[in-house]
C-alpha positions as CSV (number, residue, x, y, z in Angstrom):
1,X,53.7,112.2,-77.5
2,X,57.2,113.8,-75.9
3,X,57.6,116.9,-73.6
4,X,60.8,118.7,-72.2
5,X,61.3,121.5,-70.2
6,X,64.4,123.2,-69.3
7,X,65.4,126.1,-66.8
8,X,68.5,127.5,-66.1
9,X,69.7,130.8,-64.3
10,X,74.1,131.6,-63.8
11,X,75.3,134.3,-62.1
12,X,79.1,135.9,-62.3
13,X,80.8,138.4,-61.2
14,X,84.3,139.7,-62.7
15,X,86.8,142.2,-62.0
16,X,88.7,144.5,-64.4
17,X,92.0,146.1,-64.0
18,X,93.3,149.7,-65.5
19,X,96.3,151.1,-65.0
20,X,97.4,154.7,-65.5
21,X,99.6,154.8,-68.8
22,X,101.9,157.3,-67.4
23,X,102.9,156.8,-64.1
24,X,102.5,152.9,-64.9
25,X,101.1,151.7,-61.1
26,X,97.8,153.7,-60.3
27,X,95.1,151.0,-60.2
28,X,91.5,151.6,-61.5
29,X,89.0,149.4,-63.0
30,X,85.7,147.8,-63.1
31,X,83.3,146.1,-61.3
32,X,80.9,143.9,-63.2
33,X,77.9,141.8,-62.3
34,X,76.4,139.4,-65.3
35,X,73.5,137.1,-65.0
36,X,71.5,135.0,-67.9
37,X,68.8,132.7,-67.5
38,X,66.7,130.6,-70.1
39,X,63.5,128.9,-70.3
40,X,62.9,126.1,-73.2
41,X,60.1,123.9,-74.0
42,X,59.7,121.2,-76.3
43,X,56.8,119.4,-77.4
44,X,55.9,116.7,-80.0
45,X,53.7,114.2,-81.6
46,X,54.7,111.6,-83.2
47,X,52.9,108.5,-85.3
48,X,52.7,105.9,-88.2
49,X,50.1,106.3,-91.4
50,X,50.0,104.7,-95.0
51,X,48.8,106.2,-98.0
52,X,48.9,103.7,-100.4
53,X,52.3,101.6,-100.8
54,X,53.9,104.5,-99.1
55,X,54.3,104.3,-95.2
56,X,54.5,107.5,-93.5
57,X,56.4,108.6,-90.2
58,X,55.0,111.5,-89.2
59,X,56.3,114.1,-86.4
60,X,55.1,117.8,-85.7
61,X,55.9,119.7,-82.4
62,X,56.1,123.0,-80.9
63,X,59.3,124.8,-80.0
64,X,59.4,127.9,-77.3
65,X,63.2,129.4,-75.9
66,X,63.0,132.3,-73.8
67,X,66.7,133.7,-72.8
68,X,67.6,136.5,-70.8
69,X,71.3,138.0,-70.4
70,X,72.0,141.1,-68.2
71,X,75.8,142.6,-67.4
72,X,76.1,145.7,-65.2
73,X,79.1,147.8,-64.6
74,X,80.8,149.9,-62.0
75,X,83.8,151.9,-63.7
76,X,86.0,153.2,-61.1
77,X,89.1,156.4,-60.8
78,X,92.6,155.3,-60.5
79,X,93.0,155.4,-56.5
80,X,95.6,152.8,-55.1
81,X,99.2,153.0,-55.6
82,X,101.3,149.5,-56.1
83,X,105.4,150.2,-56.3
84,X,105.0,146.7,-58.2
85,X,102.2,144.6,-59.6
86,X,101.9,141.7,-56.5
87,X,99.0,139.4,-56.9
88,X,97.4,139.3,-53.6
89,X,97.4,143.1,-54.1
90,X,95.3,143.2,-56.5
91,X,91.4,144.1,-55.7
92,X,89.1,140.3,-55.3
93,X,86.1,140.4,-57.0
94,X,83.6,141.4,-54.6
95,X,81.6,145.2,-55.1
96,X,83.6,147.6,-53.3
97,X,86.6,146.3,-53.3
98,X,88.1,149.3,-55.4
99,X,89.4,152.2,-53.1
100,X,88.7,154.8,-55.8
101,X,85.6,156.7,-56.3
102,X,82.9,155.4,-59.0
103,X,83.3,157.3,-61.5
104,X,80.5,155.3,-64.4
105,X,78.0,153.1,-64.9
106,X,76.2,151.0,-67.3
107,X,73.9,147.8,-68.4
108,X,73.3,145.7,-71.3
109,X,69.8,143.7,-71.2
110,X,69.4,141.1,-73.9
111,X,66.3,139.4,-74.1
112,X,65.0,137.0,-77.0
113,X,62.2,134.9,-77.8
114,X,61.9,132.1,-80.1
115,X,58.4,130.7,-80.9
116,X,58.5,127.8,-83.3
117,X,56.1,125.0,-85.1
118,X,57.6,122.2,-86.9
119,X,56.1,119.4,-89.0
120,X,58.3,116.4,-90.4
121,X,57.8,113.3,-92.8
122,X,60.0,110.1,-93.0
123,X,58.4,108.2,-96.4
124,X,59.2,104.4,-97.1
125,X,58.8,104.5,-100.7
126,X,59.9,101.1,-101.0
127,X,62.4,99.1,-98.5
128,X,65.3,99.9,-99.7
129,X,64.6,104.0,-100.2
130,X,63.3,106.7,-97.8
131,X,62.9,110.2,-98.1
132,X,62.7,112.8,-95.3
133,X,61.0,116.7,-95.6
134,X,60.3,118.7,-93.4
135,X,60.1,122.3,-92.3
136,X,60.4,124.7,-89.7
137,X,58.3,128.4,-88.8
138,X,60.3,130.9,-86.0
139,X,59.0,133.7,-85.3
140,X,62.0,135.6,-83.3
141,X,61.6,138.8,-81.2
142,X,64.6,140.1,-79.8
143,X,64.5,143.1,-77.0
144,X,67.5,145.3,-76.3
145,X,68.0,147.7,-73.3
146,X,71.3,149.9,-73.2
147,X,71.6,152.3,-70.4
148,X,74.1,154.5,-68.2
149,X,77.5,154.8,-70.0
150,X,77.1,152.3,-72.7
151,X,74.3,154.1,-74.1
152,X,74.5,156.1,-77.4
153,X,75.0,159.7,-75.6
154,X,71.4,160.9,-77.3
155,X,69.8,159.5,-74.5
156,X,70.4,157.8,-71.2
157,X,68.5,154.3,-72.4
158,X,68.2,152.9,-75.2
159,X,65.4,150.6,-76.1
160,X,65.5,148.6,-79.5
161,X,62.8,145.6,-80.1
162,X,62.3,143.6,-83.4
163,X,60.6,140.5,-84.8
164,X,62.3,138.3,-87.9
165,X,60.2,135.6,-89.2
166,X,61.7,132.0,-91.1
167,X,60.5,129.0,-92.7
168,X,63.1,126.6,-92.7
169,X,62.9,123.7,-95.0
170,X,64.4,120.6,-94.8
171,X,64.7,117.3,-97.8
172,X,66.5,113.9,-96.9
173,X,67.1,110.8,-98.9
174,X,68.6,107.2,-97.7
175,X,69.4,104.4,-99.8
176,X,70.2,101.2,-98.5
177,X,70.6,98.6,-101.6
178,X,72.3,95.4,-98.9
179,X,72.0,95.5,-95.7
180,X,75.3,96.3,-94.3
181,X,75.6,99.5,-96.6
182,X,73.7,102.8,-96.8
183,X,74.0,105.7,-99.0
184,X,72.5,109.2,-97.8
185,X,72.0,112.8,-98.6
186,X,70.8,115.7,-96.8
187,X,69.8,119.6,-97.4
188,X,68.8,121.6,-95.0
189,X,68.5,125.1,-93.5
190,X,68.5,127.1,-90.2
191,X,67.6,130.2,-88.5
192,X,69.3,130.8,-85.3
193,X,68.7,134.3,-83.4
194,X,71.7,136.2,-82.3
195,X,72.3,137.7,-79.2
196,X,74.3,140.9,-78.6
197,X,74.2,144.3,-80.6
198,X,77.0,146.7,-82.6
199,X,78.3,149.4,-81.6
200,X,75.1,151.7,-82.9
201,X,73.2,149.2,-81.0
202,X,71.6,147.8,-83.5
203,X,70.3,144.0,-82.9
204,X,72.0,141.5,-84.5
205,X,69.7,139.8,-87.4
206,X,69.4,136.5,-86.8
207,X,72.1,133.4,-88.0
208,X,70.9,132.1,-91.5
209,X,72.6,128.6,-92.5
210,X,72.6,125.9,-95.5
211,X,73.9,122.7,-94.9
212,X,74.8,120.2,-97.5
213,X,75.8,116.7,-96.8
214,X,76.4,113.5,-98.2
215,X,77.7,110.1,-96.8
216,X,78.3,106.3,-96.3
217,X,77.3,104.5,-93.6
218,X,78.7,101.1,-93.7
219,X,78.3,98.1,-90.9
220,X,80.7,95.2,-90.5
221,X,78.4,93.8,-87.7
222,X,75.5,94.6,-85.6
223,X,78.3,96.2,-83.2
224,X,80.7,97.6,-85.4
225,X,80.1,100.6,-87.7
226,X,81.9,103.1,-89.9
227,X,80.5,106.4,-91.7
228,X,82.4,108.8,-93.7
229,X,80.6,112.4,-94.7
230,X,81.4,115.4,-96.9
231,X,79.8,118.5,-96.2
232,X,79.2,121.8,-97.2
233,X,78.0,124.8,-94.6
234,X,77.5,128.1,-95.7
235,X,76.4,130.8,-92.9
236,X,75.3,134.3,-93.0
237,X,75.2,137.0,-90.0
238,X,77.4,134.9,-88.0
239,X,78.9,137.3,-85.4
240,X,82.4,138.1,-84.6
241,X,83.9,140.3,-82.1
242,X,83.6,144.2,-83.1
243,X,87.7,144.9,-83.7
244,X,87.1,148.2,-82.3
245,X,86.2,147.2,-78.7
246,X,89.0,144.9,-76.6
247,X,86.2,143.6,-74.5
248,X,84.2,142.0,-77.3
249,X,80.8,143.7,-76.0
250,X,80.2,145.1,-79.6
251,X,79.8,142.3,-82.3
252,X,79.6,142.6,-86.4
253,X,78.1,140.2,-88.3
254,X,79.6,138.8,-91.6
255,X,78.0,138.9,-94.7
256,X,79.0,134.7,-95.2
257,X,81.3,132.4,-93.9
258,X,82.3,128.6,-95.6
259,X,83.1,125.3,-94.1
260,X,83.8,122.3,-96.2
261,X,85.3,119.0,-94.9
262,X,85.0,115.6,-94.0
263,X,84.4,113.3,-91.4
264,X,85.4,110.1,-90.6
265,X,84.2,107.9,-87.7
266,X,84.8,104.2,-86.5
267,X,82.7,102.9,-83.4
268,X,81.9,99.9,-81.7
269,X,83.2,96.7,-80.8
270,X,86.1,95.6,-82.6
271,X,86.9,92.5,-81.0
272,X,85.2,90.7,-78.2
273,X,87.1,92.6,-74.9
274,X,87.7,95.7,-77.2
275,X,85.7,98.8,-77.6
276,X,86.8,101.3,-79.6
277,X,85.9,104.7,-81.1
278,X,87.8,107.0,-83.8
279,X,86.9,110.2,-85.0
280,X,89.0,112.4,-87.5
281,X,88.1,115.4,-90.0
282,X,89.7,117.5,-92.3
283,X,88.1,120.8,-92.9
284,X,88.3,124.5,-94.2
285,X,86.5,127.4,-92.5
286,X,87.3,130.8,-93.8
287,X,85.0,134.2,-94.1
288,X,83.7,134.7,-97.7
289,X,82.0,137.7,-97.5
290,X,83.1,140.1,-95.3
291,X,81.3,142.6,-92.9
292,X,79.5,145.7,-94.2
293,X,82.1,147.7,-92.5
294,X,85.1,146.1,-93.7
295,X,86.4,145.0,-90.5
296,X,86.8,140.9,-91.8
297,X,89.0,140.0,-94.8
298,X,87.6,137.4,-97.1
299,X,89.5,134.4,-96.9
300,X,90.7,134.6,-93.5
301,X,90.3,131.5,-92.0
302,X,88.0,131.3,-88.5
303,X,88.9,131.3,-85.0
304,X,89.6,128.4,-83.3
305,X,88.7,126.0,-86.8
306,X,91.6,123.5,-87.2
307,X,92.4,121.6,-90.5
308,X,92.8,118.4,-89.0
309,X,91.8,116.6,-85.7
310,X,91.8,112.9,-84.5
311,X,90.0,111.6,-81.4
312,X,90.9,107.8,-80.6
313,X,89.4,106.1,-77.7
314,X,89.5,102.3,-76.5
315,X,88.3,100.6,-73.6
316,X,89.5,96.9,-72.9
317,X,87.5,94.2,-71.0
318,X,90.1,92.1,-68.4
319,X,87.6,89.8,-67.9
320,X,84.4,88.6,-70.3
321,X,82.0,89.7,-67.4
322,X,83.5,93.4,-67.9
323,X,83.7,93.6,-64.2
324,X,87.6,95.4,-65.0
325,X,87.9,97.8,-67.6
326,X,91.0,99.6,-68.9
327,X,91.0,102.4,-71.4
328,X,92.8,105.3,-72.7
329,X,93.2,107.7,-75.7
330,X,94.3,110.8,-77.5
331,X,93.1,113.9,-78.7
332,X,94.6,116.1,-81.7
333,X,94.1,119.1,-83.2
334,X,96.4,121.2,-85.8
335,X,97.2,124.5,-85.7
336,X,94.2,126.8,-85.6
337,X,93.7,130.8,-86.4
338,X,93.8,132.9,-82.7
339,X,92.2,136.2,-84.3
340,X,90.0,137.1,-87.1
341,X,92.5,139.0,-88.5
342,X,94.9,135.9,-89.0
343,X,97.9,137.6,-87.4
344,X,99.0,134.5,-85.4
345,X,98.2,130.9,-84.7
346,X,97.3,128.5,-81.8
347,X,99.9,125.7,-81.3
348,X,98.5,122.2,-82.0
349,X,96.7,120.4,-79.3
350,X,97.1,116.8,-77.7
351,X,96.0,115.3,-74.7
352,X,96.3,112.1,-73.8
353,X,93.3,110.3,-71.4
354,X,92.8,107.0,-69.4
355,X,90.5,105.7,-67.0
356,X,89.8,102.5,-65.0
357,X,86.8,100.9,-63.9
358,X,85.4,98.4,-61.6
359,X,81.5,96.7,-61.4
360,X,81.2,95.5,-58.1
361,X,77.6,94.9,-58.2
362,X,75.3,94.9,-61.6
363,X,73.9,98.4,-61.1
364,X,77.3,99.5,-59.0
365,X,80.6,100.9,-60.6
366,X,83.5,102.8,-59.8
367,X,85.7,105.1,-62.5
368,X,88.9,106.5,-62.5
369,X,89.6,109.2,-65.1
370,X,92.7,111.1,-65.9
371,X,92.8,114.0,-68.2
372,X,95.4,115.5,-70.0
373,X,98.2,113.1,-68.6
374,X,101.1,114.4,-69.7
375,X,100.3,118.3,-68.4
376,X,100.6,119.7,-71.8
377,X,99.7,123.4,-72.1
378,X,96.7,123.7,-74.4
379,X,95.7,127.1,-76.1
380,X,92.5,128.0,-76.9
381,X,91.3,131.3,-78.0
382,X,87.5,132.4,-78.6
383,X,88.7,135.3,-81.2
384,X,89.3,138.3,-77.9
385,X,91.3,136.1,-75.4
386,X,93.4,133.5,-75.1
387,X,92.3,130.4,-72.5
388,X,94.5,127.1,-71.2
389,X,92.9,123.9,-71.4
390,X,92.5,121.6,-68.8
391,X,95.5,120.7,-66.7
392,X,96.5,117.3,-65.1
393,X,93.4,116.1,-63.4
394,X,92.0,113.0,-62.4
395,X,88.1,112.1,-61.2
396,X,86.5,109.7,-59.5
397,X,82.9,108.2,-60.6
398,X,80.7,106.0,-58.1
399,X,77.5,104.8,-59.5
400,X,74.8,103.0,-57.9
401,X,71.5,102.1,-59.5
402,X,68.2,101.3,-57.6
């Protein structure tokens, strides 16, 4: 029998900056506070049973997530003059530190609750072929709470709960005719609650998914292995930014989106001092039915979804006793969609890694690691802004076991 549980709380705080459109330097904004926290637990049972020939794996458990996110704003009036735009002018992000006079305020409150049972079965049927079903209850209730300026004018809060209810089901098959060689096949489906409302605010129905896969998994030795997939992933309701609003508080939902590719992977040891793993897909991700409102064009492509990418890492042993390690490797990614409406493109990505490593004692080791080596300027964009990647940077790792 396995349990988890999990608990986590953030807290941020942000500044936003307005300036006057006519005169060009009067300086307003916002103030805003957000703060989520999340509560999961996990528990399973898990044994062995034959009926007959058949031998049965059996797992059922119990799933519960509890996440809350809150984000509360101060708007501001245009009060402090800047002749020019100077960076340690500008207000830090601390409440109060706007001269002008509050002019708004508002709250979002998201809160959802996932309760979940799930029940699986991994039947030998004979050595060489096992199948895998299974399925999955939620029972969702989401709670939203809109109040001060971001609520809908007819009232000062407003207060929207609902409950969605899915059975997931789930059917696996692996063949393995040799040893070093097995064939496999998966369908499955998933029910993911959303978080965030539309611009009525309206909750967003949960994420509804169907996954089809099917793959090779092949093994040149205990140490080495290779597995190439082709999949197929068709989601509804997933949610995009509401075009309407720069700050991406207001979200649509699109009636499906498609992603079909392969994958590729190589890991393990390739020769005696060399350890090596290599990752690449190809894949397509585009909207194929768009929102109710129009807003998404079918067959736009999705944020952030590149064709192609190639991850290659090694690690080399100096010595048999691995006490000195050297590794590096490199990361691509093609050009990728910045915005839902297509109208421009990322750059591709590379970054190039290393690292060192020492054991000094059997439970002690030092590690050097340097990311991004050659300081390239890496662009990613989440659909409303536009974020750099990691710069040079280098960290150091000392482990001691007891």
């Amino acid at each position: 029998m396995d349990y988890s549980y999990g608990n986590a709380t953030t807290d941020n705080y942000a500044n936003t900056l307005n300036y006057d459109p006519v005169g060009g330097n009067s300086l307003g904004g916002s103030f805003w506070k957000f703060s989520s926290a999340s509560s999961n637990v996990d528990a399973r049972l898990q044994g062995k049973l034959h009926t007959g020939a058949l031998e049965h794996n059996l797992l059922i458990g119990y799933s519960y997530l509890d996440s809350v996110y809150k984000a509360d704003q101060t708007a501001y009036a245009p009060a402090a003059v800047l002749p020019t735009v100077v960076m340690d002018q500008l207000p830090s992000t601390t409440p109060g530190s706007f001269t002008g006079v509050p002019t708004s305020s508002g709250l979002f409150n998201w809160w959802t609750e996932d309760n979940a049972v799930y029940a699986q079965d991994l039947v030998t049927v004979v050595p060489t072929l096992k199948v895998l079903l299974g399925a999955r209850y939620d029972r969702i209730r989401q709670h939203t709470l809109v109040g001060g300026s971001f609520a809908s004018g007819v009232a000062s809060v407003d207060d929207l709960t609902q409950t969605y209810t899915h059975t997931s089901p789930r059917v696996g098959l692996v063949y393995q005719g040799i040893p070093s060689t097995s064939l496999y096949g998966v369908y499955s489906t998933s029910f993911i609650p959303n978080s965030g409302m539309t611009r009525s605010h309206e909750n967003l129905p949960p994420e509804q998914g169907t996954l089809k896969e099917a793959g090779i998994k092949y093994a040149f030795s205990q140490r080495l292995t290779a597995n190439v997939a082709v999949f197929d992933l068709t989601r509804k309701n997933i949610s995009f930014c509401d075009p309407t609003d720069p700050n991406c508080f207001y979200l649509i939902v699109a009636g499906e989106t498609r992603s079909r590719g392969v994958e590729l992977d190589l890991n393990g040891q390739v020769v005696e001092r060399l350890r090596l793993n290599v990752a690449a897909s190809f894949l397509k991700a585009w909207v194929a039915q768009p929102d109710p409102g129009g807003n998404l064009t079918a067959g736009n492509e999705l944020v952030g979804a590149p064709r192609r990418t190639l991850n290659v890492f090694g690690v080399y042993s100096l010595d048999r006793g691995r006490r000195w390690e050297l590794g590096g490797g490199v990361y691509y990614a093609s050009q990728a969609q910045a915005d839902d409406a297509n109208s421009f493109t990322l750059p591709e990505i590379l970054e190039i890694d290393v690292m060192a490593a020492y054991r000094f004692a059997p439970n002690g080791r030092f590690q050097l690691d340097i990311k991004n080596l050659t300081n390239r300027h890496n662009v990613a964009s989440d659909g409303s802004a536009l974020t750099f990647g990691q710069p040079l940077s280098a960290y150091a790792t000392l482990h001691i076991g007891f």
